[in-house]
C-alpha positions as CSV (number, residue, x, y, z in Angstrom):
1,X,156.2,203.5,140.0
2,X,156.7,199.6,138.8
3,X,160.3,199.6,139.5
4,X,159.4,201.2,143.0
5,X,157.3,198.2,143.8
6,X,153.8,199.8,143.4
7,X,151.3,197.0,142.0
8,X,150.1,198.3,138.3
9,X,146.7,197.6,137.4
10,X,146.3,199.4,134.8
11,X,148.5,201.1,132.5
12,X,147.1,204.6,130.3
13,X,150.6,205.1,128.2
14,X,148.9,204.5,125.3
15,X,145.7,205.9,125.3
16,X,147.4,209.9,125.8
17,X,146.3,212.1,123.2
18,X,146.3,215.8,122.7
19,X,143.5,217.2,121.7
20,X,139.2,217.1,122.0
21,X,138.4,214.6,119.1
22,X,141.9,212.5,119.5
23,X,140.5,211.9,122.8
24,X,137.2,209.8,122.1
25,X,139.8,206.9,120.8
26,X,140.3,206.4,124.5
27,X,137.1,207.3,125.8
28,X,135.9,204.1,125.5
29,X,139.1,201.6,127.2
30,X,138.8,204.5,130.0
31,X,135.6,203.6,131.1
32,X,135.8,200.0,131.2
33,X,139.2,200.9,133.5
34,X,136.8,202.8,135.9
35,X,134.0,199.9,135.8
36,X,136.8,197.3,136.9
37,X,138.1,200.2,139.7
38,X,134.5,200.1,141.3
39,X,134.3,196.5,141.4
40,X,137.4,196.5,142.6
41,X,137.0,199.0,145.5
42,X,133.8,196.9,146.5
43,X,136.1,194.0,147.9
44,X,139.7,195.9,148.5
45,X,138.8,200.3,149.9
46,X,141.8,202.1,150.7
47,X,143.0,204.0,153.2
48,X,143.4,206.8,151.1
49,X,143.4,207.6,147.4
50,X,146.5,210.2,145.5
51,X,145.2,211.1,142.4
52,X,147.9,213.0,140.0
53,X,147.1,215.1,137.2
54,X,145.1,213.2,134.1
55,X,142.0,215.5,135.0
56,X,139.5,213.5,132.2
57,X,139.8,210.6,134.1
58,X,140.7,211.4,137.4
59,X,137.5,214.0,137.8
60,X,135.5,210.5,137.5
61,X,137.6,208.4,139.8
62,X,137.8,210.9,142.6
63,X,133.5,211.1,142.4
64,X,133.6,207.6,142.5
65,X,136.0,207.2,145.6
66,X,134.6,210.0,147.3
67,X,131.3,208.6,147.2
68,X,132.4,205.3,148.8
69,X,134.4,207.9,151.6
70,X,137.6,207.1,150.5
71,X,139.5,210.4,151.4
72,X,141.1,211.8,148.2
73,X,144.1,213.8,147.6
74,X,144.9,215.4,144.2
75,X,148.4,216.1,143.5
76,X,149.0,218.3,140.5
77,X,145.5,219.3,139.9
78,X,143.5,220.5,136.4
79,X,144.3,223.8,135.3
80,X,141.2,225.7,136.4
81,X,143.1,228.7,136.5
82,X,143.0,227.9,132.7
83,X,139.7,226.0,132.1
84,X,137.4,228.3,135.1
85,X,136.1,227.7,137.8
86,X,134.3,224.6,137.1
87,X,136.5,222.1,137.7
88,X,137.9,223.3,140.5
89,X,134.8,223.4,142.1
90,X,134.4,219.5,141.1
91,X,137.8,219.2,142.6
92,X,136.8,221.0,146.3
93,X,133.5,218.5,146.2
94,X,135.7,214.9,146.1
95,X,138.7,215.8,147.4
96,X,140.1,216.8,151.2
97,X,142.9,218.4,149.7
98,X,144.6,219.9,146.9
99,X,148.7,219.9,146.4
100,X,149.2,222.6,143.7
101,X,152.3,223.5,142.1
102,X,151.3,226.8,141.1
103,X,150.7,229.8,143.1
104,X,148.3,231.1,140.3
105,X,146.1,227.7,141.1
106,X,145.9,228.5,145.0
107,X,143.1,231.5,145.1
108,X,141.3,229.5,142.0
109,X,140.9,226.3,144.6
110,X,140.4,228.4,147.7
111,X,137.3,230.5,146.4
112,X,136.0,227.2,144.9
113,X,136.3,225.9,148.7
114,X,138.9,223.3,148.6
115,X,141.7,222.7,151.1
116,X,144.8,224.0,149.1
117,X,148.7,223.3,150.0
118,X,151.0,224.9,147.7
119,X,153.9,222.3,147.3
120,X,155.6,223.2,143.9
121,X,156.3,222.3,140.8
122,X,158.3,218.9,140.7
123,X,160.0,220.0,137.9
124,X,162.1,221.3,140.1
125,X,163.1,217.9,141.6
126,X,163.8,216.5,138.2
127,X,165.8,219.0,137.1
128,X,167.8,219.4,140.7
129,X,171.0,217.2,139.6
130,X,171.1,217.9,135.9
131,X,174.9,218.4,135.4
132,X,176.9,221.9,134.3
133,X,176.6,222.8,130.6
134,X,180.3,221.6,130.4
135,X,179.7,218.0,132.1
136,X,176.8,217.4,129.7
137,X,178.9,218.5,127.0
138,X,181.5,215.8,127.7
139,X,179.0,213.4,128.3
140,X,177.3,214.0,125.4
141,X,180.7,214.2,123.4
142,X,180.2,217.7,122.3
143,X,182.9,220.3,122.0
144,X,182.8,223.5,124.1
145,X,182.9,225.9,121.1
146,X,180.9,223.9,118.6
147,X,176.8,224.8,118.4
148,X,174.6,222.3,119.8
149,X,170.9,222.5,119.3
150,X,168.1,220.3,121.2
151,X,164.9,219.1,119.3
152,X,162.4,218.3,121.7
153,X,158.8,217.1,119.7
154,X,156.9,215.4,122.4
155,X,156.6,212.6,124.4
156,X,153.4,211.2,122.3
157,X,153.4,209.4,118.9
158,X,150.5,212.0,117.9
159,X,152.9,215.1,118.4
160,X,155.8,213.1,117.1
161,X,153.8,212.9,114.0
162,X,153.2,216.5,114.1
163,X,156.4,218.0,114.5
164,X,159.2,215.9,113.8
165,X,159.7,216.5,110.0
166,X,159.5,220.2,110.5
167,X,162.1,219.9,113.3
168,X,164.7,217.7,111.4
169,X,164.1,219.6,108.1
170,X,164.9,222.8,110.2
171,X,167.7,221.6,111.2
172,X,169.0,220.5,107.7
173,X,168.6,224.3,106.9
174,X,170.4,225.1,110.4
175,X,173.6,222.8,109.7
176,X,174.2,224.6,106.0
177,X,174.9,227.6,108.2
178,X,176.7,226.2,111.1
179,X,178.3,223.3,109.3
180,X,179.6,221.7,112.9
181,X,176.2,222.2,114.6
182,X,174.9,219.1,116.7
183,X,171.3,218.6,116.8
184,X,170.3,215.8,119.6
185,X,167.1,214.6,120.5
186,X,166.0,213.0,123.6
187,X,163.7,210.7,122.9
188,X,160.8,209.6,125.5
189,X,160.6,206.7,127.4
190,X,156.8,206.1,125.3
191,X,158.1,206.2,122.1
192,X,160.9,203.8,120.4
193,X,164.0,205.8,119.5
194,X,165.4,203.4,117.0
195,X,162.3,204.4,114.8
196,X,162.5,207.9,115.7
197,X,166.3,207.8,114.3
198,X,165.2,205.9,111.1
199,X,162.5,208.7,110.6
200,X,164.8,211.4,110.9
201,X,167.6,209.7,108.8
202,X,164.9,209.3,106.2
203,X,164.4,213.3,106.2
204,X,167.8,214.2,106.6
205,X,170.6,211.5,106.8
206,X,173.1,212.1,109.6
207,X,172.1,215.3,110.5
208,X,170.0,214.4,113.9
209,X,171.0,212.4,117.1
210,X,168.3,210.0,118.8
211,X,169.2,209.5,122.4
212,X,166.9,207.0,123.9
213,X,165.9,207.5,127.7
214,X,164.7,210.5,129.6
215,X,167.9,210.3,131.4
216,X,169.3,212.5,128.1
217,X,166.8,215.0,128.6
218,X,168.5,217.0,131.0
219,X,172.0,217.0,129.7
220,X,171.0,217.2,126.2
221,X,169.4,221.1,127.7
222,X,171.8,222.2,129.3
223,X,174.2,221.6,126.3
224,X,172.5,223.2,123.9
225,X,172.7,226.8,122.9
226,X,168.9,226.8,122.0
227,X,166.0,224.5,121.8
228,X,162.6,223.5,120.2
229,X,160.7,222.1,122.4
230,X,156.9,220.9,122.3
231,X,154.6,222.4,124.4
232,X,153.7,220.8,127.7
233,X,155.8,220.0,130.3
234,X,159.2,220.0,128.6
235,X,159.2,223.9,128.0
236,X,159.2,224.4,132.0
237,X,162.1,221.7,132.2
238,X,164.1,224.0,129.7
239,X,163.2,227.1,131.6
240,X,164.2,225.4,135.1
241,X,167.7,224.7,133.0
242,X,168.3,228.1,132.1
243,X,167.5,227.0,127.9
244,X,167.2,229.4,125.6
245,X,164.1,228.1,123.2
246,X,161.2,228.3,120.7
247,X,157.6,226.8,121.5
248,X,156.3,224.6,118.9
249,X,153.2,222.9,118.7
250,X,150.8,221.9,116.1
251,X,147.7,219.8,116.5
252,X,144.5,218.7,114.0
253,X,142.5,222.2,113.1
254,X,139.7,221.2,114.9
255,X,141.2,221.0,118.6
256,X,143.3,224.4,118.1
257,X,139.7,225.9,117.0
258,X,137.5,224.1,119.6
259,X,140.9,225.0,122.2
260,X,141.0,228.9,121.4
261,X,137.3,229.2,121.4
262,X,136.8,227.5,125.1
263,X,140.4,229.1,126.9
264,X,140.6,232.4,124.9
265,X,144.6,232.3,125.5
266,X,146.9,234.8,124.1
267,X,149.6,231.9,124.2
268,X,150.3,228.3,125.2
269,X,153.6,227.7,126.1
270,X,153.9,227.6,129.7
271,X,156.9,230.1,130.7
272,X,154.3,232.3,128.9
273,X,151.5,231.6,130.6
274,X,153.0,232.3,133.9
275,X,155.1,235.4,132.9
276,X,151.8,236.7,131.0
277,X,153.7,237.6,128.3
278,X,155.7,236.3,125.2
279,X,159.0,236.0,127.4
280,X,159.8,233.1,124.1
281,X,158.6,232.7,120.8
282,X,156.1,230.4,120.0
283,X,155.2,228.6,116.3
284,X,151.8,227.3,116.7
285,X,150.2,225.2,113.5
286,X,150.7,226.4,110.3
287,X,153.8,228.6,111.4
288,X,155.3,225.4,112.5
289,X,157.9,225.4,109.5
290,X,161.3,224.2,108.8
291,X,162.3,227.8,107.9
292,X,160.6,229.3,110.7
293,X,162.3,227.4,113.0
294,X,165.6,227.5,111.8
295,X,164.9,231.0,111.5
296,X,164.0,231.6,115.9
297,X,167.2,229.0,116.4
298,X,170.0,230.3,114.6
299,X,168.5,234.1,115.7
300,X,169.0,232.6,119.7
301,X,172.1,230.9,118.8
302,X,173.9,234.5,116.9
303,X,172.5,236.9,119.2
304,X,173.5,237.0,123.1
305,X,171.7,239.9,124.1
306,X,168.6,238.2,123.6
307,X,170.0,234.7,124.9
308,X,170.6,236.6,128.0
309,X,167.1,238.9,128.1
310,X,165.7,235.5,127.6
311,X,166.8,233.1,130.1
312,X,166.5,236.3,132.6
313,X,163.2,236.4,132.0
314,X,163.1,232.3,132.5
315,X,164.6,232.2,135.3
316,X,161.9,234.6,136.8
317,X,159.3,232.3,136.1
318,X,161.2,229.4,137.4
319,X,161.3,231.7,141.0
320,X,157.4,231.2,140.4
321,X,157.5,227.1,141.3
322,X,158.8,227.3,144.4
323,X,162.2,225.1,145.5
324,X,163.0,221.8,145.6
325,X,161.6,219.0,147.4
326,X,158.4,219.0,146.0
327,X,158.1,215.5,146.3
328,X,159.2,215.1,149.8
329,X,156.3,218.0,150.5
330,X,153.7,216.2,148.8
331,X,154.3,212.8,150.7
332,X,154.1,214.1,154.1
333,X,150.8,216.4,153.2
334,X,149.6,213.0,152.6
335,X,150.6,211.3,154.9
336,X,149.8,213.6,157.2
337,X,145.8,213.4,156.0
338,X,146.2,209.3,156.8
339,X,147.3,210.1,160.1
340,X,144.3,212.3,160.9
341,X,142.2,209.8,159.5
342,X,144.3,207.1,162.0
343,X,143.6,209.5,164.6
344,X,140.1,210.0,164.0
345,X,139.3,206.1,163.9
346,X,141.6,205.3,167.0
347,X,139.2,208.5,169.2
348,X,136.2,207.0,167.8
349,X,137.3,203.3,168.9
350,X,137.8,204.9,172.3
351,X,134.3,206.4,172.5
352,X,132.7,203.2,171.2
């Protein structure tokens, strides 16, 4: 957004956290950010207000915008096909419209009374140009026949803490099998890869690749014959790139317990979610091991049959987001609501 010339007032990198506890550290700096919004939007209202994803905060600011009629649109909206009804009813009250990138979120939104576009899943833009398996190879300096696994723990420091010494160890075990195996790791554009590399040297010398940059993400994906990969976000961005992989997650007791008391989920990983079934395996706390993992990874990487069964049933689920151009849909959805809004203003200026 800041190299595209939008002003930043405030930046929340470094208050995301995963979990129900974790998230009262922020609780606090978040508020004070939505006191300095209202004082702010008592000198400077706009036009029109795009709110995108970050529900516990957003929820707040589009009550506070709607009630000073700023029209608001939110792109990427809460899971209330997860979470109920609730919040998409809290949605439908502040918002004139709702860009979802789910078909299971339309109905939710609709019964709840909200004005619902389906746009897609913008995964599906960032993953549009990743290269061929055999251009990210060479790029990544990878032979064709030689195994290559990806090791994907998270883009926050809380689930780097979490998983990456059961990722690194596992694939310490991995590389006495496959001596030539390749284990890279992308690391995210919030966390400082020169520390994630001495980390994992520290665990297992030599045996892990930090590449700093989401620009690796994609390539490092597509070379791989498997993954681990953290559960959010990134397991969609593997499907979408055809990845074989195992979910992995693993948070403080008292979030998974508060978390499987209040969704009452069979899994978590989203491929999962929307295929309603366990289409790939997932490792959720405690059965987050090295052996475990190595275990799922070398299984992917031996077997094809159930490389192929796999990303068949992936690829499925990535029919479910729609096609590209998600962005280029959500822009003119808006713009189309400021135009109404120009429209309406101009016929009342008329009448007066």
């Amino acid at each position: 957004m800041r190299q595209s010339g939008m002003e930043i007032l405030y930046d929340p990198t470094s208050l995301s956290t995963v979990g129900f506890l974790e998230s009262l550290r922020a609780t606090a700096p978040l508020r004070r950010v939505l006191q300095r919004l209202s004082v702010l939007l008592e000198t400077s209202q706009p036009d029109l207000a795009v709110l995108i994803d970050f529900p516990g905060f957003n929820l707040r600011l589009a009550e506070m915008l709607h009630q000073r009629g700023v029209p608001v649109v939110y792109y990427l909206p809460p899971t209330a096909w997860l979470w109920g009804e609730g919040r998409a009813q809290q949605v439908s009250r502040n918002c004139v419209q709702v860009l979802c990138g789910l078909p299971v979120e339309v109905p939710v939104y609709e019964k709840a009374g909200a004005a619902v576009r389906l746009v897609g899943h913008p995964v599906l833009d960032y993953t549009a140009n990743a290269p061929s398996r055999e251009e990210a190879r060479r790029q990544l300096n990878v032979a064709g026949d030689e195994p290559c696994f990806a090791l994907l723990p998270g883009s926050r420091a809380q689930e780097l803490d979490e998983l990456l010494s059961p990722l690194v160890k596992a694939a310490s075990l991995l590389q006495r099998e496959l001596p030539s195996a390749c284990f890279l790791l992308p690391a995210a554009p919030t966390l400082d890869s020169k520390r994630i590399q001495e980390q994992a040297d520290r665990l297992s010398p030599g045996t892990v690749r930090v590449l700093p940059g989401p620009e690796w993400t994609y390539p490092i994906l597509r070379a791989a014959d498997a993954a681990a990969v953290a559960s959010g976000t990134a397991t969609l961005e593997a499907a979408s790139l055809g990845t074989p992989m195992v979910v992995v997650y693993r948070t403080s007791l008292s979030t998974y317990l508060i978390g499987r008391k209040l969704l009452h989920l069979h899994h978590v990983g989203m491929p999962n979610l929307l295929a309603g079934e366990e289409i790939v395996p997932e490792l959720l706390q405690n059965r987050v091991t090295a052996e475990n993992v190595a275990q799922h990874l070398l299984g992917l990487y031996r077997d094809a049959a159930v490389r192929q069964e796999m990303q068949s049933a992936l690829a499925r689920v990535v029919g479910q987001l729609g096609t590209p151009g998600v962005a280029v849909r959500a822009a003119r959805a808006v713009l189309e609501i400021l135009e109404q809004k120009t429209a309406r203003i101009e016929r009342r200026q008329r009448k007066e």
